[in-house]
Z-matrix of the N, CA and C atoms (Angstrom, degrees):
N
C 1 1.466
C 2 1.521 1 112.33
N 3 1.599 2 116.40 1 25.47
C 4 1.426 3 101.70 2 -169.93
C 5 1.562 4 136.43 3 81.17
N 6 1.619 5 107.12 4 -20.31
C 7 1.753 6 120.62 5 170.67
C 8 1.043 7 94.07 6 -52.65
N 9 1.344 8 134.05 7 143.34
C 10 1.768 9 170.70 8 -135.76
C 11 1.370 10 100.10 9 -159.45
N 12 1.697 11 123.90 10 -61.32
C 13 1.077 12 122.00 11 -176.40
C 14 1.186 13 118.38 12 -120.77
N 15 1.511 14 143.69 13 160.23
C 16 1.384 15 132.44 14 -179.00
C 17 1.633 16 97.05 15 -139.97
N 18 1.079 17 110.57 16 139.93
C 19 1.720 18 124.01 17 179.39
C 20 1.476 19 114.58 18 -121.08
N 21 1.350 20 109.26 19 110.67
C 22 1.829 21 99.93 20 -162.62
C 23 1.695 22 77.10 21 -117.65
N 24 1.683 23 84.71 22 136.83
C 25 1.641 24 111.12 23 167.99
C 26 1.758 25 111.03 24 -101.87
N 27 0.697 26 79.60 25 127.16
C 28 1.864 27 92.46 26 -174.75
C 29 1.548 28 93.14 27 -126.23
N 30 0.956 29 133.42 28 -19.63
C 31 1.922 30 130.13 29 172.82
C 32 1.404 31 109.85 30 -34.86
N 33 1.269 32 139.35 31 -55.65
C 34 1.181 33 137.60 32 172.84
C 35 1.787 34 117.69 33 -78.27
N 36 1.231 35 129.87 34 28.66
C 37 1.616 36 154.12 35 -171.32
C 38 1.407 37 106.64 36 -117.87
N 39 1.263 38 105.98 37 92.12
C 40 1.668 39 110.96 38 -175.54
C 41 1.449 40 98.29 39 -78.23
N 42 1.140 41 124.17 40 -64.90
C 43 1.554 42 120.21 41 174.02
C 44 1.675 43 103.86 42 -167.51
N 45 1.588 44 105.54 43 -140.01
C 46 1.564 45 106.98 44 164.74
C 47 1.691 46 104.19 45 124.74
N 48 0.958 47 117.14 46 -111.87
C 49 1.964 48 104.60 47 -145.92
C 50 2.131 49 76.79 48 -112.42
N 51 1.919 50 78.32 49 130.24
C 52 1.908 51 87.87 50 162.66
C 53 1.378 52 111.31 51 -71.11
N 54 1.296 53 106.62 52 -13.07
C 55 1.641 54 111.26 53 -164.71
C 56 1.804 55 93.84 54 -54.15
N 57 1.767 56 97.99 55 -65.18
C 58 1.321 57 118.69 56 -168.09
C 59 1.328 58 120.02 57 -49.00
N 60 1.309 59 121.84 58 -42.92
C 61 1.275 60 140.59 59 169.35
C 62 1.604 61 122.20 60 -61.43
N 63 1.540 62 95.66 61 -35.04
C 64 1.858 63 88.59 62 171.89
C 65 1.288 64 101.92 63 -75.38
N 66 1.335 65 124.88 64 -45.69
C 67 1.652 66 119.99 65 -164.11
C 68 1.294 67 105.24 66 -57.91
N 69 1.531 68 133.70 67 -54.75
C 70 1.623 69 131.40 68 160.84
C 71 0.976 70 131.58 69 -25.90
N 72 2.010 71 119.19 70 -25.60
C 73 1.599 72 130.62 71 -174.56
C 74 1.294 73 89.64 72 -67.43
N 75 1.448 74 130.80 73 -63.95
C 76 1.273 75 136.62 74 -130.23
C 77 1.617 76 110.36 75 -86.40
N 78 1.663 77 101.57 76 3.13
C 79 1.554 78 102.99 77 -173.26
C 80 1.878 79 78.63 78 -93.15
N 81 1.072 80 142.81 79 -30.04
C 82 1.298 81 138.14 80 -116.85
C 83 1.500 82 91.30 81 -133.96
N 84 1.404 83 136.02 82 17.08
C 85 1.401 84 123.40 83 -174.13
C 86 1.430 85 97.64 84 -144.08
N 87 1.429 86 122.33 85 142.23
C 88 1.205 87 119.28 86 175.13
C 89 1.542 88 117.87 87 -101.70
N 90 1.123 89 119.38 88 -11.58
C 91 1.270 90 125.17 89 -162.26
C 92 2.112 91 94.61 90 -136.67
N 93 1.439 92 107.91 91 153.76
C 94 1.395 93 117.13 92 -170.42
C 95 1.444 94 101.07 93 -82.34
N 96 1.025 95 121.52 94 148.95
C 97 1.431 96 130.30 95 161.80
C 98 1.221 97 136.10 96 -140.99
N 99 1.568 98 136.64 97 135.25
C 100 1.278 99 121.79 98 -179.24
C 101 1.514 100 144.82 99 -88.76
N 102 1.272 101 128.23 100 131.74
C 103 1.738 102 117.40 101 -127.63
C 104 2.009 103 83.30 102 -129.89
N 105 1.150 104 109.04 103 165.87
C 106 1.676 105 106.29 104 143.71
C 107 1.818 106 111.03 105 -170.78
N 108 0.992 107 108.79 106 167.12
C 109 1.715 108 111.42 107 -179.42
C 110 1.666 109 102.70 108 -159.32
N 111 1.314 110 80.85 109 143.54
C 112 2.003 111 88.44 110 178.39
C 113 1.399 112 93.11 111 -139.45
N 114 1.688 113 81.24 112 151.33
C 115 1.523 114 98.48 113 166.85
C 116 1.535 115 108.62 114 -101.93
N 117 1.236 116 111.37 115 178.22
C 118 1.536 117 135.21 116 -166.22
C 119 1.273 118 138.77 117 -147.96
N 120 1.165 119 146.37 118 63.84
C 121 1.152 120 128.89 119 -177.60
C 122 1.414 121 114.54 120 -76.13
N 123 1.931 122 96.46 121 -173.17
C 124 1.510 123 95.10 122 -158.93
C 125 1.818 124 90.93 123 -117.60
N 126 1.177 125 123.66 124 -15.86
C 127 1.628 126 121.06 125 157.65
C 128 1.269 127 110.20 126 -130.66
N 129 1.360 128 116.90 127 153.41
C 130 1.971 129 124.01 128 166.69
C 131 1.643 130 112.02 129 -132.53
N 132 1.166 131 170.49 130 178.62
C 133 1.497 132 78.74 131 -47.55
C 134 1.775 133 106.32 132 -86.92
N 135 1.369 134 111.22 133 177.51
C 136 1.316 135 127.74 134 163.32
C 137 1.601 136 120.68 135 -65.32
N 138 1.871 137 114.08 136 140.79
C 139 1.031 138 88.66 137 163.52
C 140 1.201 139 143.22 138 -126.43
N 141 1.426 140 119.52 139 -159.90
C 142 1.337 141 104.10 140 -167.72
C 143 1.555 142 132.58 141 -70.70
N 144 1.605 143 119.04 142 -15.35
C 145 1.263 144 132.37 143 140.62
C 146 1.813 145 129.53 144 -49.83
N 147 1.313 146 105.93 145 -21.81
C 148 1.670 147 100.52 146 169.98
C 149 1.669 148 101.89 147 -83.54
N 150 1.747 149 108.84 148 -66.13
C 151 1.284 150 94.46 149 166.77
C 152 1.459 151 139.69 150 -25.39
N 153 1.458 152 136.67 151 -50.22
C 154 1.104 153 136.88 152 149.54
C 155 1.133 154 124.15 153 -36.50
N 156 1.943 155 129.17 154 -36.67
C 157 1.188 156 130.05 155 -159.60
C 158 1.705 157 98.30 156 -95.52
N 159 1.310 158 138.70 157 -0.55
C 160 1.213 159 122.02 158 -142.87
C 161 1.719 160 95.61 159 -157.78
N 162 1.633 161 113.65 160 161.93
C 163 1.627 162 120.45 161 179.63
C 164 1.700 163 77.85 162 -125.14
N 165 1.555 164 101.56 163 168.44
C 166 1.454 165 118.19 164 166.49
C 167 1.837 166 97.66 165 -158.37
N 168 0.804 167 89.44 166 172.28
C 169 1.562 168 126.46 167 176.19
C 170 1.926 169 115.06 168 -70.83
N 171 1.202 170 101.73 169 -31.48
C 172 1.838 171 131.86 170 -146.10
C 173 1.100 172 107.75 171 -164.39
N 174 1.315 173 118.06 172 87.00
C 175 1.843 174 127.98 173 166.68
C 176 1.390 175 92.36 174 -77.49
N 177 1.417 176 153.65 175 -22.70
C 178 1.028 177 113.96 176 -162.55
C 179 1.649 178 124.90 177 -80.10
N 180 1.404 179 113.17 178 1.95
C 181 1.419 180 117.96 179 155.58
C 182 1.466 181 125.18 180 -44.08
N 183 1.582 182 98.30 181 -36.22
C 184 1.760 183 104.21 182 -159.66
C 185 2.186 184 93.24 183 -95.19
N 186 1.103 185 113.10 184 24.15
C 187 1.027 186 122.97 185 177.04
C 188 1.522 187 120.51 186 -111.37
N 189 1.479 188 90.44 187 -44.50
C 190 1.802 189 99.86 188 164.08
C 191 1.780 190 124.15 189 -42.62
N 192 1.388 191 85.15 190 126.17
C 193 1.879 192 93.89 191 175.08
C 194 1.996 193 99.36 192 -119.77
N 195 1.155 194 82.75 193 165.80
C 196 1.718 195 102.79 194 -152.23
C 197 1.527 196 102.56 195 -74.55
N 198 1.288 197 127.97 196 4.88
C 199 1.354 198 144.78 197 158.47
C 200 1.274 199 115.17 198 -78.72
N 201 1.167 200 115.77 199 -3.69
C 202 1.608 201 126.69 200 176.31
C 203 1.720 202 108.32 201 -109.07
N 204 1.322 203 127.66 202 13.92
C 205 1.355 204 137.96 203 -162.52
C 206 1.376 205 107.32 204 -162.89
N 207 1.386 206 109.68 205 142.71
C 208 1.377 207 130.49 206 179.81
C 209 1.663 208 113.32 207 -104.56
N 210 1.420 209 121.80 208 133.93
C 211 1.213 210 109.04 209 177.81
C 212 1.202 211 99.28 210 -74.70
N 213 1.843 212 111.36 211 155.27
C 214 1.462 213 128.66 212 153.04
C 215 1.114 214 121.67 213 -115.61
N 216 1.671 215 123.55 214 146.00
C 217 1.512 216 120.93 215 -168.77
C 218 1.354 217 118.09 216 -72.29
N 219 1.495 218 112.80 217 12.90
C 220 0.894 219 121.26 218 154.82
C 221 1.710 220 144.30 219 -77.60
N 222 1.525 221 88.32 220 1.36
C 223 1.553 222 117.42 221 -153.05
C 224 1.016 223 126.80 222 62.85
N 225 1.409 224 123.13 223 3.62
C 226 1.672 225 116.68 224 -176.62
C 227 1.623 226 96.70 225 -76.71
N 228 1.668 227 120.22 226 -174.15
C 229 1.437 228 143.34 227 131.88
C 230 1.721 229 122.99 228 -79.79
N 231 0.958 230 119.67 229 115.55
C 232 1.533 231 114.76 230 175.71
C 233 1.919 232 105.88 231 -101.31
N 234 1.359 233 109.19 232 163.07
C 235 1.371 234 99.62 233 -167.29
C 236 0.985 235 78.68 234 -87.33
N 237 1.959 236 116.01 235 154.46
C 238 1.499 237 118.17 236 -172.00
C 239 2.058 238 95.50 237 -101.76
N 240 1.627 239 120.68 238 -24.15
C 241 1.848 240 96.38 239 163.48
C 242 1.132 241 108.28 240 -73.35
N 243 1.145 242 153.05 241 13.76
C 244 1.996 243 149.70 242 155.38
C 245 1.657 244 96.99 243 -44.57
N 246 1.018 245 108.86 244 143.61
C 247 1.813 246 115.38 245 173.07
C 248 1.182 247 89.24 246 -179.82
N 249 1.689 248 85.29 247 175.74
C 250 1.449 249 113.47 248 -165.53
C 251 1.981 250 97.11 249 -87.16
N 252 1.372 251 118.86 250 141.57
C 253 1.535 252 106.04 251 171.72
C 254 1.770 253 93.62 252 -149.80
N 255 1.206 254 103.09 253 163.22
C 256 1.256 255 138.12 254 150.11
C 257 1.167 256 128.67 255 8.22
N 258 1.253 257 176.18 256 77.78
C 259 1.652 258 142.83 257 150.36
C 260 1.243 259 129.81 258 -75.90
N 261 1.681 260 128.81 259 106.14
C 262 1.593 261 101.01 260 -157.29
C 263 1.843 262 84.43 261 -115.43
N 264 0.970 263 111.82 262 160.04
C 265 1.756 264 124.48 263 -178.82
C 266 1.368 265 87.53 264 -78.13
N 267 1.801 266 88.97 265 143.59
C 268 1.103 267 115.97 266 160.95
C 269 1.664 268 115.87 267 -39.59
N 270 1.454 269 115.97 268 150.27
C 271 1.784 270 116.62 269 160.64
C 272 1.437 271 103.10 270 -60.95
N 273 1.181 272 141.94 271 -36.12
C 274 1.881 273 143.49 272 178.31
C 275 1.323 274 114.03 273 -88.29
N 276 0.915 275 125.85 274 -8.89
C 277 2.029 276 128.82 275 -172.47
C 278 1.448 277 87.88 276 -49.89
N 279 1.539 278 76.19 277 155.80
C 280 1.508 279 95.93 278 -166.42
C 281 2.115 280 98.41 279 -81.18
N 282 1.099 281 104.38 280 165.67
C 283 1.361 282 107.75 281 -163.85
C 284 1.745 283 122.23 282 -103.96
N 285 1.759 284 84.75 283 -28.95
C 286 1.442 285 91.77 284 -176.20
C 287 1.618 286 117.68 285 -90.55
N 288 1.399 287 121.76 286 -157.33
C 289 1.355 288 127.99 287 -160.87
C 290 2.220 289 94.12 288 -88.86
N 291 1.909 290 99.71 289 136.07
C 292 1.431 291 81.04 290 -163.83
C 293 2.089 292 86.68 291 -126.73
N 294 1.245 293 106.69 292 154.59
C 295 1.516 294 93.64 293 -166.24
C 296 2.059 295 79.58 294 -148.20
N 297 1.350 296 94.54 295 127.25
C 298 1.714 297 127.26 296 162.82
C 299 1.255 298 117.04 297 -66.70
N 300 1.870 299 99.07 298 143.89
C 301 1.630 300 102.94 299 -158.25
C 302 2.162 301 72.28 300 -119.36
N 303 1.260 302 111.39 301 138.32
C 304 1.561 303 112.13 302 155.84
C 305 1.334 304 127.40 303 -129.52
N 306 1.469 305 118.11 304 174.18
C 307 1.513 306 96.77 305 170.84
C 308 1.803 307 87.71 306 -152.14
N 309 1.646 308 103.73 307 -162.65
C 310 1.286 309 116.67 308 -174.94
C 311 1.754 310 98.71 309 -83.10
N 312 1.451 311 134.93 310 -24.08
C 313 1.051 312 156.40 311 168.30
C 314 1.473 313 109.15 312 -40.57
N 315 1.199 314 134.93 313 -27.64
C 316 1.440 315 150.03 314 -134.28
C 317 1.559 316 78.28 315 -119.15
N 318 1.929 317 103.09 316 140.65
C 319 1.526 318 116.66 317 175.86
C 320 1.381 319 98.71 318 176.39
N 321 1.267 320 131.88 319 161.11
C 322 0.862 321 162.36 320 164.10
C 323 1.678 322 107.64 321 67.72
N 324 1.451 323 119.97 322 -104.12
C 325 1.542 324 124.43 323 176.84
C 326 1.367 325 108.42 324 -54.46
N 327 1.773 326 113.81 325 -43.62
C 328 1.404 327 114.98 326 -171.17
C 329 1.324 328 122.31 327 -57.08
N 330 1.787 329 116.12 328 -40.12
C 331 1.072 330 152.10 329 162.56
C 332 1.617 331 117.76 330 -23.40
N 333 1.678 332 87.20 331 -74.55
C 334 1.570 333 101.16 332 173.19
C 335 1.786 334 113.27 333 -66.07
N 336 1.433 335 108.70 334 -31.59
C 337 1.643 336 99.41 335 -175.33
C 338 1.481 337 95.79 336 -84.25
N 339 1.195 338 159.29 337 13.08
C 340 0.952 339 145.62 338 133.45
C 341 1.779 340 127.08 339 -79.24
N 342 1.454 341 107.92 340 -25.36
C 343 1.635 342 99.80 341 176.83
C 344 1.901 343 94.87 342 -74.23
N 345 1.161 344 100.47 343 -42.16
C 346 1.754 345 99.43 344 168.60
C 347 0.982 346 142.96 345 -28.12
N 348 1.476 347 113.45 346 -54.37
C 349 1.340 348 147.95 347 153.92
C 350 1.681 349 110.47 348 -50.74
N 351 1.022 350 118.55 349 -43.95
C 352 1.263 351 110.65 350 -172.91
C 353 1.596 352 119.09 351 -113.09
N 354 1.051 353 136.52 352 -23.13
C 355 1.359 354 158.31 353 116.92
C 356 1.727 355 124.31 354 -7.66
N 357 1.492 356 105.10 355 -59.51
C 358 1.453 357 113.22 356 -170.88
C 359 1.609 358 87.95 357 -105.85
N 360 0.939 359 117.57 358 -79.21
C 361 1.812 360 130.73 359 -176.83
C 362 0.962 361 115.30 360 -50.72
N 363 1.538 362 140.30 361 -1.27
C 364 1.593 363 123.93 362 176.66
C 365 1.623 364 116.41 363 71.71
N 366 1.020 365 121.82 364 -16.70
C 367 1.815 366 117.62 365 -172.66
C 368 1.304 367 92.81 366 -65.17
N 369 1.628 368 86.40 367 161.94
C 370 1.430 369 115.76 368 167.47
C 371 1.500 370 120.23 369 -84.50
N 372 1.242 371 111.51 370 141.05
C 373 2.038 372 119.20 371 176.92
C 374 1.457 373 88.87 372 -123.39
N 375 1.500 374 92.07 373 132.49
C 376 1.591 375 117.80 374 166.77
C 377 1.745 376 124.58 375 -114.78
N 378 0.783 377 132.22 376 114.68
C 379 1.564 378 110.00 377 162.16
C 380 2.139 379 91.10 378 147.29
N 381 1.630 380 94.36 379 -142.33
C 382 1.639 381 97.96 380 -177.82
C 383 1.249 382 109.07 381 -73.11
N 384 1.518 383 137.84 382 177.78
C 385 1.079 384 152.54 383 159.62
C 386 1.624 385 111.12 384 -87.53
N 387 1.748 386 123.83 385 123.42
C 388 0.990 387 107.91 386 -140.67
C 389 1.406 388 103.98 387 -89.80
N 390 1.361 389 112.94 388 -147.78
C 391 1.193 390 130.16 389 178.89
C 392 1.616 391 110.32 390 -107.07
N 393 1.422 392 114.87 391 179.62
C 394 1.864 393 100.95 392 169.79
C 395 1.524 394 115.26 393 79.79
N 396 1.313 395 122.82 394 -163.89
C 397 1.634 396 106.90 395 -151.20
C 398 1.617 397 88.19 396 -147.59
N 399 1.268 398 131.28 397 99.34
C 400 1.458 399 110.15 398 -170.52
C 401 1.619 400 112.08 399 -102.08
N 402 1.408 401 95.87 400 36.01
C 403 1.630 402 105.99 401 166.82
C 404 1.329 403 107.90 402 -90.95
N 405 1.552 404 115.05 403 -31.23
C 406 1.629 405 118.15 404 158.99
C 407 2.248 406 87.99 405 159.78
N 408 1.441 407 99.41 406 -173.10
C 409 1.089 408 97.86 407 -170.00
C 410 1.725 409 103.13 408 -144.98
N 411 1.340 410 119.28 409 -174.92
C 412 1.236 411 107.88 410 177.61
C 413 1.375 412 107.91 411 -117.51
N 414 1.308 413 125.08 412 86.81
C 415 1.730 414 122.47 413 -179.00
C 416 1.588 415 91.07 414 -120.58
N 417 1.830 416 107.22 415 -133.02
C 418 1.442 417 105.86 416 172.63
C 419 1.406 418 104.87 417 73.92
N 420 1.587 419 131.98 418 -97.46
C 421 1.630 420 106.41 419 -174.82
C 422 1.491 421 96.85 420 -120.52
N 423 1.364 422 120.20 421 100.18
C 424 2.056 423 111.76 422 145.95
C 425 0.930 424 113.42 423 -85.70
N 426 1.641 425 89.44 424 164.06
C 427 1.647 426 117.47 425 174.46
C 428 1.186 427 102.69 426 -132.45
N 429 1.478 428 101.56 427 163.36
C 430 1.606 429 100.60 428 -143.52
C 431 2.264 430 85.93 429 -133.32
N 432 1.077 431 111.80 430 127.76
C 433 1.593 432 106.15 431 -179.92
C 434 1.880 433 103.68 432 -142.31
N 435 0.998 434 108.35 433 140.69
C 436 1.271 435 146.15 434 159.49
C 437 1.378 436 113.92 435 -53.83
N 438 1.572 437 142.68 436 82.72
C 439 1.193 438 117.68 437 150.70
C 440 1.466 439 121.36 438 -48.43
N 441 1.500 440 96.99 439 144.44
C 442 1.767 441 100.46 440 -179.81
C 443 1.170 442 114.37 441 -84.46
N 444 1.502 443 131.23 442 -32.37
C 445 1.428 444 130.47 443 175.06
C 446 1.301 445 123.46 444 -66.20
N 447 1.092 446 126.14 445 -58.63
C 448 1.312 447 156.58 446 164.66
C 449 1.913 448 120.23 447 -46.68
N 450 1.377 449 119.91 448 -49.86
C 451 1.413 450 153.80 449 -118.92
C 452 1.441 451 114.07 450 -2.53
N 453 1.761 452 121.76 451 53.63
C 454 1.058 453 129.79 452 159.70
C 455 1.469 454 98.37 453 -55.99
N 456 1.596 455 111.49 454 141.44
C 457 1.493 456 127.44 455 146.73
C 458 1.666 457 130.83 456 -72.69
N 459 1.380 458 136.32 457 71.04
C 460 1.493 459 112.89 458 172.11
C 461 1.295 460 124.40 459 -85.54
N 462 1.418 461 111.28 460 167.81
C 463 1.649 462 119.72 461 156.01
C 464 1.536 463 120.58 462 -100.86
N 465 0.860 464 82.24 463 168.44
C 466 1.947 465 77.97 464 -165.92
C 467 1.924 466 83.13 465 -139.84
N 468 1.027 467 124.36 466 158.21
C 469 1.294 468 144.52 467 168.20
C 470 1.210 469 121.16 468 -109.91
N 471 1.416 470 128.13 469 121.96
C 472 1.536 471 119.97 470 -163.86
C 473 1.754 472 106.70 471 -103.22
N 474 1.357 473 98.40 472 -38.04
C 475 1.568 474 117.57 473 -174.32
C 476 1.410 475 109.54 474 -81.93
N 477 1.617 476 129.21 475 129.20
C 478 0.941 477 112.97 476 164.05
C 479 1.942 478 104.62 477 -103.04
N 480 1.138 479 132.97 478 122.94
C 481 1.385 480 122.46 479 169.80
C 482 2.177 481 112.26 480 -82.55
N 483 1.644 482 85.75 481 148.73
C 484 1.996 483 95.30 482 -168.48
C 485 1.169 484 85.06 483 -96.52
N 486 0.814 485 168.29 484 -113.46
C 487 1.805 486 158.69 485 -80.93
C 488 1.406 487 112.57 486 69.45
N 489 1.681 488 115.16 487 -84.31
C 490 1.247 489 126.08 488 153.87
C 491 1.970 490 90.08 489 130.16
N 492 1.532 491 106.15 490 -8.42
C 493 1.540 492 116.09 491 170.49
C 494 1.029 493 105.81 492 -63.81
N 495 1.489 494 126.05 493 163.28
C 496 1.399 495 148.10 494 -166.20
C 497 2.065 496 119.95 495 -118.50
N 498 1.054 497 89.73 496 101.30
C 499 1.695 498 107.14 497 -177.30
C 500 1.749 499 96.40 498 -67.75
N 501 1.714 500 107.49 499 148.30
C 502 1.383 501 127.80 500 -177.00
C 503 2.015 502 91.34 501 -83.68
N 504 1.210 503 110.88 502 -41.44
C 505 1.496 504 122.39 503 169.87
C 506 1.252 505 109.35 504 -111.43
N 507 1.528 506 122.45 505 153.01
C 508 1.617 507 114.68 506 144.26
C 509 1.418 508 123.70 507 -53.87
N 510 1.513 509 112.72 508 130.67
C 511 1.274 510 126.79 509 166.95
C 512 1.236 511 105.08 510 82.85
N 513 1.749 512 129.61 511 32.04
C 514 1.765 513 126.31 512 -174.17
C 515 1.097 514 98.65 513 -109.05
N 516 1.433 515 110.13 514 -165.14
C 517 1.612 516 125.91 515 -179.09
C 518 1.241 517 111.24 516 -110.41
N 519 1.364 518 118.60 517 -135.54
C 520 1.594 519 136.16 518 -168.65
C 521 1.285 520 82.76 519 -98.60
N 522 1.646 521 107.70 520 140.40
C 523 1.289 522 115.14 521 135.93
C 524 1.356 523 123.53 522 -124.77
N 525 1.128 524 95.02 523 134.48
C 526 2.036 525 109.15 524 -167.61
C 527 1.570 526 114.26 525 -48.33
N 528 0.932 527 126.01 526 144.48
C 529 1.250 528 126.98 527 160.56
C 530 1.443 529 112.10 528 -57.91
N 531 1.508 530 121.72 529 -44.08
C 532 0.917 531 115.79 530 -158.59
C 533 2.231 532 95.62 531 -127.63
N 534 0.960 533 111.44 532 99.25
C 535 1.369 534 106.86 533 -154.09
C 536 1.936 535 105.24 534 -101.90
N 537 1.455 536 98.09 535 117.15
C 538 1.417 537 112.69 536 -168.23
C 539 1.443 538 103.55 537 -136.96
N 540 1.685 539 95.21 538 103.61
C 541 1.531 540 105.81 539 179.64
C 542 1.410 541 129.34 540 -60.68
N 543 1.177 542 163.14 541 156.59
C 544 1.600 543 147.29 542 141.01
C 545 1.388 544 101.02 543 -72.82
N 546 1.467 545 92.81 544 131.96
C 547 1.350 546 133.47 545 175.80
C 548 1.136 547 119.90 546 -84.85
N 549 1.453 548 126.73 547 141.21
C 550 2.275 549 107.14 548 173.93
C 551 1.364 550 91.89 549 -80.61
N 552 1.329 551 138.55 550 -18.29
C 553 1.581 552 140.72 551 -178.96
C 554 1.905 553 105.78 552 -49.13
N 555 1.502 554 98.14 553 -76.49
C 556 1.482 555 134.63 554 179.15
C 557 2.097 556 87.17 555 -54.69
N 558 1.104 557 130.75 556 -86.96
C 559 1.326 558 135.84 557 -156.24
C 560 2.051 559 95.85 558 -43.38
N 561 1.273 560 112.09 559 -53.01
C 562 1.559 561 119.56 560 -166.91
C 563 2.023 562 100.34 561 -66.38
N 564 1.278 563 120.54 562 -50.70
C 565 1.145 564 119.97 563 154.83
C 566 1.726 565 135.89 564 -45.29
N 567 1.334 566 113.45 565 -27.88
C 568 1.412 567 113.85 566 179.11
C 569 1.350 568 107.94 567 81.03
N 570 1.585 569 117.12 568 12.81
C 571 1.449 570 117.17 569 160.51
C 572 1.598 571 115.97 570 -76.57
N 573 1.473 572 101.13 571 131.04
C 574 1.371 573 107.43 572 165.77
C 575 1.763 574 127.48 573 -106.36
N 576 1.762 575 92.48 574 78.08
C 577 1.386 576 100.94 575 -166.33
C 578 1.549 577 113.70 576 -52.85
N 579 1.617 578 131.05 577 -42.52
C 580 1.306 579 105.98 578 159.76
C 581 1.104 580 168.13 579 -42.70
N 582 1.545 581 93.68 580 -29.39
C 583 1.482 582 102.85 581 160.75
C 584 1.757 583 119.11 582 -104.67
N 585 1.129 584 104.39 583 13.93
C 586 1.591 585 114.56 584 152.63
C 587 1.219 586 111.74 585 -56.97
N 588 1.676 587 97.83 586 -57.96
C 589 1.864 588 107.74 587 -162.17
C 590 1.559 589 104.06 588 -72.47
N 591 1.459 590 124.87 589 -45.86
C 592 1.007 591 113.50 590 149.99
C 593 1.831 592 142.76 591 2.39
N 594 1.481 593 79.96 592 -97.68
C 595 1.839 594 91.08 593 164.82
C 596 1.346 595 114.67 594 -78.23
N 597 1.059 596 130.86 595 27.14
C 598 1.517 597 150.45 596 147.18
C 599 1.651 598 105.38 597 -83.84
């Protein structure tokens, strides 16, 4: 249609499926690049008393044997098929110049598909510096248990995912290239100074 430039807002993108997020890279990159992330736990195998104590989403964690994991001197397990692979653009990706909308809102998946984005792919990030940990995070498989005394519900996180991206601090988020705070000035007005600076 003639777009030159494309401005993707991800500010309102709390996080959610890597699935979803890789397939989105490949509309958005013109050139291939090489990416990788591992997960980690902190024991293998599991036992048969947590299983009993807990529901998940994904039993096939509680299936894993320790022949499927590499120690790290970190003491964790890393999954040993995790590797480094590929990203090649979509055959339709868009062609022209593409520049990122962020905010403090941004964490977890969103997090990582934006240090991604800008890290491996070269794009531009505009807006707040986010929220979330874009060294990686711990989602991927919970379990979900019932205290019995209490009958609070928690989640517990089993997976930790690495990224292998590089934090301005330990344990931060994205920081924008181009970093444009919200204002109560700008927010009470209905100015959207980020994507001003943006298309600036």
């Amino acid at each position: 249609d003639g777009v030159e430039h494309l401005f993707v807002d991800l500010r309102f993108y709390g996080g959610g499926s890597t699935d979803a997020a890789g397939a989105r890279v490949r509309h958005l990159i013109a050139e291939a690049y090489e990416t990788s992330s591992f997960g980690e736990v902190r024991t293998v195998p599991f036992s048969a008393d947590l299983r009993d104590a807990v529901t998940t989403w994904d039993n096939s964690l509680f299936e894993a044997t320790q022949a499927m994991f590499d120690r790290q001197p970190n003491g964790r397990w890393r999954f040993r098929d995790d590797d480094v692979m590929t990203v090649e653009p979509a055959p339709e990706h868009f062609r022209g110049r593409v520049t990122l909308l962020s905010s403090s809102a941004n964490s977890s998946g969103s997090t990582m598909l934006l240090g991604e984005l800008q890290q491996r792919a070269g794009l531009m990030v505009v807006g707040e510096p986010t929220g979330g940990n874009i060294e990686g995070c711990t989602a991927g498989t919970i379990v979900f248990c019932e205290l019995p005394n209490s009958g609070v519900r928690i989640r517990v996180p089993l997976i930790k995912t690495v990224t292998g991206l590089e934090a301005d601090s330990p344990g931060t988020g994205v920081t924008p290239d181009v970093v444009v705070p919200v204002t109560a000035g700008s927010f009470f007005a209905g100015r959207d100074e980020a994507l001003e600076a943006a298309m600036r």
